[in-house]
Each structure stands twice: as C-alpha cells, then as structure tokens.
C-alpha positions in Angstrom: -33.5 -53.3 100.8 -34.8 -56.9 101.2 -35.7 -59.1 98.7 -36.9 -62.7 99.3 -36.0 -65.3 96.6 -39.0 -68.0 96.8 -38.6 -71.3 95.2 -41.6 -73.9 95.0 -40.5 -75.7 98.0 -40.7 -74.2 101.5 -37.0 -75.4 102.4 -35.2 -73.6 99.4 -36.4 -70.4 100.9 -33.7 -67.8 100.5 -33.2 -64.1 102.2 -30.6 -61.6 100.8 -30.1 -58.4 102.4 -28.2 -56.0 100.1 -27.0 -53.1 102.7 -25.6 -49.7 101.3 -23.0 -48.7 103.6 -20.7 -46.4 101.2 -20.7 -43.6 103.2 -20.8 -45.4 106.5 -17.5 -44.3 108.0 -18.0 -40.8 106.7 -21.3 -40.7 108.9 -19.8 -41.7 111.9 -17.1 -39.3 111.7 -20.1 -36.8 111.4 -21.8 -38.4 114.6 -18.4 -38.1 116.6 -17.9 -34.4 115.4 -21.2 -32.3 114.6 -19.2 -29.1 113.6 -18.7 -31.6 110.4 -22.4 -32.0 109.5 -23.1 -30.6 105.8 -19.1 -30.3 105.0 -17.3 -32.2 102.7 -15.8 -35.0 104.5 -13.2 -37.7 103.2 -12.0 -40.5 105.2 -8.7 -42.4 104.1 -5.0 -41.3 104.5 -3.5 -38.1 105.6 -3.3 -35.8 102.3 -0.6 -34.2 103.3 -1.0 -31.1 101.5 -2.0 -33.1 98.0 1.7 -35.0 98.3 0.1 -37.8 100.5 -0.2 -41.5 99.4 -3.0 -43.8 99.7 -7.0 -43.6 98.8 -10.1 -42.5 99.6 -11.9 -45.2 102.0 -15.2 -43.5 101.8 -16.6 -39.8 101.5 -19.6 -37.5 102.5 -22.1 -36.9 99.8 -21.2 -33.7 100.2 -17.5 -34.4 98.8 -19.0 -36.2 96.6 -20.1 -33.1 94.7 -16.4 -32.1 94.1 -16.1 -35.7 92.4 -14.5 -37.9 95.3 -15.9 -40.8 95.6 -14.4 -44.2 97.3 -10.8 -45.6 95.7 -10.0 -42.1 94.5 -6.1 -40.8 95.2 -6.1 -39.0 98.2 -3.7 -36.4 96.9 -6.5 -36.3 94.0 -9.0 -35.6 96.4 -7.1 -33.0 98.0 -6.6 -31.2 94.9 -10.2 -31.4 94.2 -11.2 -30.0 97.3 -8.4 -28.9 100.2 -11.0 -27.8 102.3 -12.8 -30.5 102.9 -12.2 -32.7 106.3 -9.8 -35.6 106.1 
C-alpha cells in the first residue's frame, strides 16, 4: 500500500510505504522447496519434538489456521500442529 501525505507546500511532501512482509520468510522457504506449497509451514527454532525453546519467527497462512502466528512458543506450535514443516 502507498499513501502520500500532502501538505500545502510542495517541499513538505511526504511518501510512506507500509509493506506487509509477515509471512515473507515462510514464502521463500516455499519458493526453495515446492513439495511445501499449501502445507502448514513454521519458520523459527527446531521444535524438537514440542520440548524445543525459542519462537515462531513467521508462519504460512496455512499454519495459521491451527492458530500459529508470529512470537508464538515453538513447542506451542508444535503441539498445535506436529505436522507441519519447521
């Protein structure tokens, strides 16, 4: 999205460029491995079988319909949904 801020004067002129990049890493991970398009894919620390420490960087949308979403506990996303690519 880009939305121009105008200000009476010409030199005050503004851009801002708001980019949603959420699931960026999650998309590339797709790009690199194909067999992963339309899994759930989460991108952060190894799991380890739900006993692993750290959190979700980013997430597919489709892990996203198991309720992961960015900043969730990996081991909580495991647990959610073990399947899914890490």
């Amino acid at each position: 999205m880009l939305a121009l801020n105008t200000h009476t004067n010409n030199t005050d002129r503004r851009i801002v460029l708001h980019v949603y990049m959420d699931s960026f890493f999650a998309l590339v991970a797709v790009r690199e491995k194909p067999e992963l398009k339309g899994l759930p894919v989460v991108v952060g620390t190894d799991p380890k079988r739900g006993k692993g420490r750290g959190v979700v960087c980013t997430c597919s949308y489709e892990a996203r319909e198991y309720d992961i979403h960015s900043a969730t506990p990996v081991s909580q996303a495991y647990k959610l949904c073990p399947d899914a690519a890490f």
